[in-house]
VOVO-897543 format. One record per atom (N, C-alpha, C): atom name; residue in one letter; x, z, y. Coordinates in steps of 0.2 Angstrom, whole numbers. Layout:
// VOVO-897543
  atomo  residuo      x      z      y
     CA        a      X      Z      Y
...
END
This chain:
// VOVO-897543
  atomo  residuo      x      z      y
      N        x    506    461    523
     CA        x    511    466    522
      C        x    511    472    527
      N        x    512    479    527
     CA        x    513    482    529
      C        x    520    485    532
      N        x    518    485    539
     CA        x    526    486    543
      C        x    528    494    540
      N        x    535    493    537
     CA        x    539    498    534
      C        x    538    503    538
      N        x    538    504    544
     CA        x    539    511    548
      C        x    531    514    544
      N        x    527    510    549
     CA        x    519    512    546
      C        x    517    513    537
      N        x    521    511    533
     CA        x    522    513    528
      C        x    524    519    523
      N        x    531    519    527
     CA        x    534    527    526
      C        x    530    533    530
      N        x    528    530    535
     CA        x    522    537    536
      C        x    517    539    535
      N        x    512    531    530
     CA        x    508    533    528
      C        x    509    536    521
      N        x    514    534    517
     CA        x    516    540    512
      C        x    518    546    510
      N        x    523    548    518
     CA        x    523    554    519
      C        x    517    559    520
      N        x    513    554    523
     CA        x    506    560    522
      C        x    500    558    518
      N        x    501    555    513
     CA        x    499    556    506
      C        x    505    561    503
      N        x    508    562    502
     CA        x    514    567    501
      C        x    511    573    499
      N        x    509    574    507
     CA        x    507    581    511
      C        x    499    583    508
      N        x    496    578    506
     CA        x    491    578    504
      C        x    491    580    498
      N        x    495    577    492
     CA        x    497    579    485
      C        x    499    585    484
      N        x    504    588    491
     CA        x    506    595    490
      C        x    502    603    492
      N        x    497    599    497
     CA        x    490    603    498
      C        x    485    605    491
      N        x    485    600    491
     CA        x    479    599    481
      C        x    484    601    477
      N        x    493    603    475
     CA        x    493    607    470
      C        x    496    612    475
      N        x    493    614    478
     CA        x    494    622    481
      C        x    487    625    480
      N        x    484    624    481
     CA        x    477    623    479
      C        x    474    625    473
      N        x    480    621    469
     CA        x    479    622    461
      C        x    484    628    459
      N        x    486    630    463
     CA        x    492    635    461
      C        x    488    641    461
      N        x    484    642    468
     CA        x    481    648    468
      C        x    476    649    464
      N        x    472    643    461
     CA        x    467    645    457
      C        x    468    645    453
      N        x    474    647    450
     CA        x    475    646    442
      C        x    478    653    442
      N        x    480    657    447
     CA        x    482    664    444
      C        x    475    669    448
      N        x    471    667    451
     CA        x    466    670    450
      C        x    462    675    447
      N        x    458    680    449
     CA        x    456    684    442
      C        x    452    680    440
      N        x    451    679    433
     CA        x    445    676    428
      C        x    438    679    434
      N        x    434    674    435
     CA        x    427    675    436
      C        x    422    670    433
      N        x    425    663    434
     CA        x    420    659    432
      C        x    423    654    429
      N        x    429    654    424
     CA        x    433    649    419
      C        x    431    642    419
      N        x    424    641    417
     CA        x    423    636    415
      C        x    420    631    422
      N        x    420    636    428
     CA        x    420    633    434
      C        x    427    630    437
      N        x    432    636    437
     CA        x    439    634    439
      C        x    443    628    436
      N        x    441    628    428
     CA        x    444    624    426
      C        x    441    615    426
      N        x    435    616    429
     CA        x    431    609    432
      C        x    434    609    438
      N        x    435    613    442
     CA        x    439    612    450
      C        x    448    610    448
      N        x    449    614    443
     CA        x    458    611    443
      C        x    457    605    439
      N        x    454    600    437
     CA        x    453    594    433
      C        x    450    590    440
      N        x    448    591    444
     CA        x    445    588    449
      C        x    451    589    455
      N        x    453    590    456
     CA        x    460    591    459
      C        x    464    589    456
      N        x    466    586    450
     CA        x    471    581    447
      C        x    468    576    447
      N        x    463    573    447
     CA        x    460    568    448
      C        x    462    567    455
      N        x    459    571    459
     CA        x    461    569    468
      C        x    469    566    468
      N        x    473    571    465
     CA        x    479    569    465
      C        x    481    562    464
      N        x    479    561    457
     CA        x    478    555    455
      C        x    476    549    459
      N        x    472    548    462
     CA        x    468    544    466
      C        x    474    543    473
      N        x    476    549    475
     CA        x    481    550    481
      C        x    487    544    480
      N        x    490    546    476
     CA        x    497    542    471
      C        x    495    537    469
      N        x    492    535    467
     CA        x    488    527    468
      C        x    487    524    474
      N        x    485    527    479
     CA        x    484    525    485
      C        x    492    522    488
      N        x    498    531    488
     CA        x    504    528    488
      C        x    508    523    486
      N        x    506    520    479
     CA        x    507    516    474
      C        x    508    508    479
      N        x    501    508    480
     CA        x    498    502    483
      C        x    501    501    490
      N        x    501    507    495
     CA        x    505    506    501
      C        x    513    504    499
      N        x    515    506    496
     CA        x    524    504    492
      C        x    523    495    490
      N        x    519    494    487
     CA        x    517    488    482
      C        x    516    483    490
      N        x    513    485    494
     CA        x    513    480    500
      C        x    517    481    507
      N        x    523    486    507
     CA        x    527    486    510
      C        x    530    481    513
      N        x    532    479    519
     CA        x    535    473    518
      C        x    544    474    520
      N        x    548    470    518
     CA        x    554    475    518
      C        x    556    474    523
      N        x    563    478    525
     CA        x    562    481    532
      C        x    568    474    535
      N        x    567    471    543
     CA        x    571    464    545
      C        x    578    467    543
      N        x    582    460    543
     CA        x    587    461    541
      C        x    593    459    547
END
């Protein structure tokens, strides 16, 4: 299990990570058009990141161990 402190911090910065990659995605979606079909393989690759991120979250919650009583 994973100590709660150690927990919440390592989700906190998966957080920051998730909100780095849709800033990211923020900007390259208003863009001018240059290479569409490139942009939109980078903004599908950045949700996937995400995805993979959030799962990682998932998993550090899932073995959290709860905090002494």
């Amino acid at each position: 299990m994973i100590h709660p402190e150690v927990a919440d911090e390592a989700v906190g910065l998966l957080m920051m990570l998730v909100a780095d990659l849709g800033e990211e995605a923020a900007s390259l979606a208003v863009m001018a058009p240059v290479d569409l079909a490139e942009r939109f393989a980078r903004l599908r690759q950045l949700g996937e990141d995400q995805a993979v991120i959030a799962a990682a979250g998932d998993a550090v919650l899932r073995n959290r161990r709860p905090p002494a009583e």
